[in-house]
Every structure is written in C-alpha cells, then in structure tokens.
C-alpha positions in Angstrom: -16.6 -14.5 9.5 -16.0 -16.8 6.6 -13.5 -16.4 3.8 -14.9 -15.8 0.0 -14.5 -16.8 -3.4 -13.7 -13.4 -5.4 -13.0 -13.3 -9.2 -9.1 -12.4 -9.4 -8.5 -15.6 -7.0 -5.5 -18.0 -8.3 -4.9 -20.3 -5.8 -6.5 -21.9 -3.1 -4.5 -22.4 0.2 -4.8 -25.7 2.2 -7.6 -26.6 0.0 -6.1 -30.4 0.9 -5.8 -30.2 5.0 -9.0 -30.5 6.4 -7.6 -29.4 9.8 -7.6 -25.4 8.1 -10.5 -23.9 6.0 -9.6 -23.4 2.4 -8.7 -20.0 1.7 -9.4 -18.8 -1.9 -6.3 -15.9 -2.5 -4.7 -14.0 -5.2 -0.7 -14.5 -5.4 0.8 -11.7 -6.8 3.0 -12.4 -9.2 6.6 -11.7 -9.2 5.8 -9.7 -6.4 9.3 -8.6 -4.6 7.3 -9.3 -1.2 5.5 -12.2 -2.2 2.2 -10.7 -1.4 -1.3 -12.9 -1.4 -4.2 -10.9 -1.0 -7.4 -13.1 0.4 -11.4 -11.7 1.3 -13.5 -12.3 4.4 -17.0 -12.0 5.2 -18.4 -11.0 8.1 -22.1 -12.0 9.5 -24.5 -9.4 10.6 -23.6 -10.0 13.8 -20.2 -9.3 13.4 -20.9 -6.0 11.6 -22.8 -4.7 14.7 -19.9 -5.8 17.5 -17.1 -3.6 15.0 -19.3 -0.9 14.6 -20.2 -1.4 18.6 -16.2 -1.7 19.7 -14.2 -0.3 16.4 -12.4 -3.4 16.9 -11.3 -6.1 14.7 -9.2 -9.1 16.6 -6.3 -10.6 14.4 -4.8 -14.0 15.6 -1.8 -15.5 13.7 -0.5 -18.8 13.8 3.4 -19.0 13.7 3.7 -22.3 14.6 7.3 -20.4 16.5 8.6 -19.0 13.4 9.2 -15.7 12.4 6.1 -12.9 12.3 5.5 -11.7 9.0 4.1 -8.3 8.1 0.4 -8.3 8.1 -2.0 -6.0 6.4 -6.0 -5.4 7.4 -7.8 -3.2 5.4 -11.1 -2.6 4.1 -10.9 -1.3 0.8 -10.2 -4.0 -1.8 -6.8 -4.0 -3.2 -5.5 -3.3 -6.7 -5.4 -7.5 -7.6 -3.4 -8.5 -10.7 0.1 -7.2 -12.4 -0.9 -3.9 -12.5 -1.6 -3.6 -9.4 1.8 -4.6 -7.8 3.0 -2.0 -5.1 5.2 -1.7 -2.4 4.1 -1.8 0.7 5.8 -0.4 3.0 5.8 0.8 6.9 6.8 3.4 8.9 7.7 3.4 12.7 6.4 5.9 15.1 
C-alpha cells in the first residue's frame, strides 16, 4: 500500500525526514479538530487479502503520547472549506 498524490493536497508531511515516507494530505482549515485527510493505494495483491479477510490492519505510532481519534473509510471525503464537518463518535 503506498500513499498518493490527489488534487485537493496542501501539504506534504515529513516530506524532509527520510526515516517516514512523505505523505501528501489535505489540512482542513480552521477545522475545530484539526482534521488532515490523506489517500492510500493498495496493490492488487492487497485488494484480494481484504476482500479474502474483510480486514484492514491499522498501526499507529505514539511515540507514548496520547491516542488520537482515527478515521478509516473508503469513500473519499468532502476536502476543502465546504466540506468541514464534525466528526463525532458514539460509544456502544
């Protein structure tokens, strides 16, 4: 799985630390939850294991701070001003 370029992109995150691979994202702006929206690809391979398991791993590196809220999806977000919304969650 590789991250994309995709039109609506205004920043690119650790474009400058070759340790991380760049990851082209939109940052919402004056977004109350600071929201930055980014697009992976996956391989052909990769489309066959999730339609094979229904299962998509997500790893997150806190480096032992705080988890933020995280969001998968697979439709493409509203990207841009008029697009801000909140997002919000709901325990059950």
């Amino acid at each position: 799985m590789k991250l994309v370029e995709f039109p609506e992109r205004t920043v690119v995150i650790a474009k400058d630390q070759p340790q991380y691979n760049p990851m082209p994202a939109h940052r919402y702006p004056d977004d109350p939850e600071g929201r930055v929206t980014c697009c992976w690809e996956l391989t052909d391979e990769e489309i066959a294991e999730v339609a094979r398991t229904k299962r998509i791993w997500h790893t997150i590196l806190t480096f032992g701070g705080p988890l933020q809220p995280q969001l998968l999806q697979v439709e493409k977000p509203q990207i841009g001003p008029a697009g801000v919304q909140r997002i919000t969650s709901t325990d059950e």
